[in-house]
C-alpha positions as CSV (number, residue, x, y, z in Angstrom):
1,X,18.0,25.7,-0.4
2,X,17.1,21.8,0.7
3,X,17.9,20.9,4.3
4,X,20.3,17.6,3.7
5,X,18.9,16.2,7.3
6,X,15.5,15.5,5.5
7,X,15.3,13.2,3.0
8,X,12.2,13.6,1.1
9,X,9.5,10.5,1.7
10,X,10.3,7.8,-0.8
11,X,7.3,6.0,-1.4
12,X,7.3,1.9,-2.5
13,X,4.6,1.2,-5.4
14,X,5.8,-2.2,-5.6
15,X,5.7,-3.2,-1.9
16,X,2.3,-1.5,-1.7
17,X,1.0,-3.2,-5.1
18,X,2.5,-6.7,-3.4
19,X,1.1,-6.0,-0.4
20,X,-2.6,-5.5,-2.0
21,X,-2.8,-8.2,-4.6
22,X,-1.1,-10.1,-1.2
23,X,-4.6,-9.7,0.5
24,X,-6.9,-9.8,-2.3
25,X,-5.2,-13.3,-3.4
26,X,-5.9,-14.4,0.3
27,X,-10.0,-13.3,0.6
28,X,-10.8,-14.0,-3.0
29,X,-8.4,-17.3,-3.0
30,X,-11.1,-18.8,-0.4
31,X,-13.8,-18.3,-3.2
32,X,-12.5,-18.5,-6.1
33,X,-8.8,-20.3,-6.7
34,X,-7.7,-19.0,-9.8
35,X,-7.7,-15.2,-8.3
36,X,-5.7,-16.7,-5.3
37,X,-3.0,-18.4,-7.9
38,X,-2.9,-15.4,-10.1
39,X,-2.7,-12.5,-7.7
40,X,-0.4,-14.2,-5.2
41,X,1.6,-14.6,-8.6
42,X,1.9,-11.4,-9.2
43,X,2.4,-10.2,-5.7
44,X,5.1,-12.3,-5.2
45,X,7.1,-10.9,-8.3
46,X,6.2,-7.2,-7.0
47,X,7.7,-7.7,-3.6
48,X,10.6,-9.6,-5.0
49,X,11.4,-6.4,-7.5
50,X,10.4,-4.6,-4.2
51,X,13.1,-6.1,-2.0
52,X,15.8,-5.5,-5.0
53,X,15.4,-1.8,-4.8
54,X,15.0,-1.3,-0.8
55,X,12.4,0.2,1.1
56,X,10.3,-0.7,4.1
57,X,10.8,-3.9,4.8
58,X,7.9,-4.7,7.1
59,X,5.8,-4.2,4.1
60,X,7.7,-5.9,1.7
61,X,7.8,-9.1,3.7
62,X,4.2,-8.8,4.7
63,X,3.4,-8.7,0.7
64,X,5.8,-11.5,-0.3
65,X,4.5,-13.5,3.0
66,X,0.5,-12.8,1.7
67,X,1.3,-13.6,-1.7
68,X,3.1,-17.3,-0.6
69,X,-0.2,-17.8,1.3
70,X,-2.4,-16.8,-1.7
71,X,-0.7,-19.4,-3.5
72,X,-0.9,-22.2,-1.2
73,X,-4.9,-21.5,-0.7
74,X,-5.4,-21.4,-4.5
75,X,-3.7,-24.6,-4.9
76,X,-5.4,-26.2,-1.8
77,X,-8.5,-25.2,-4.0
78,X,-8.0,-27.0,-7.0
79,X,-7.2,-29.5,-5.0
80,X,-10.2,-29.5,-3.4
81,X,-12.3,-29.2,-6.5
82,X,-10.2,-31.8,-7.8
83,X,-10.9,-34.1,-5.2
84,X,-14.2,-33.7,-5.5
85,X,-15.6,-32.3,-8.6
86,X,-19.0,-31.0,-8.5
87,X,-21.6,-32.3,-9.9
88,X,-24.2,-31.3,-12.5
């Protein structure tokens, strides 16, 4: 017999997966810009499906906030390479 006080621990892939590709998009968006674009992309899909089905919001935000900056730093890149191709 389950004790109702205690609901079990519901874990949240998606915020977690957001939160990851969140802070993988930010180092290897300084680097490289396509992997910023991409996984900021992504991230930003998997904390908005993360945010439809509840959870802990501190880590949803942070995921969806990370991903936003992913973006911006991949597209500050191409701009940057656009700006100033390099030369060969």
């Amino acid at each position: 017999m389950s004790n109702p006080g205690n609901a079990p621990a519901q874990s949240n892939t998606f915020a977690i997966v957001s939160l990851v590709l969140g802070i993988v998009g930010v180092a290897g968006g300084f680097f490289l810009a396509i992997i910023g674009v991409v996984a900021g992309v992504v991230g930003l899909v998997f904390g908005i499906l993360s945010r439809k089905r509840g959870g802990s919001r501190g880590m949803i935000l942070a995921g969806i906030i990370l991903s936003v900056i992913a973006i911006v730093v991949g597209i500050i890149g191409y701009v940057l390479v656009a700006a100033n191709p390099p030369t060969v």
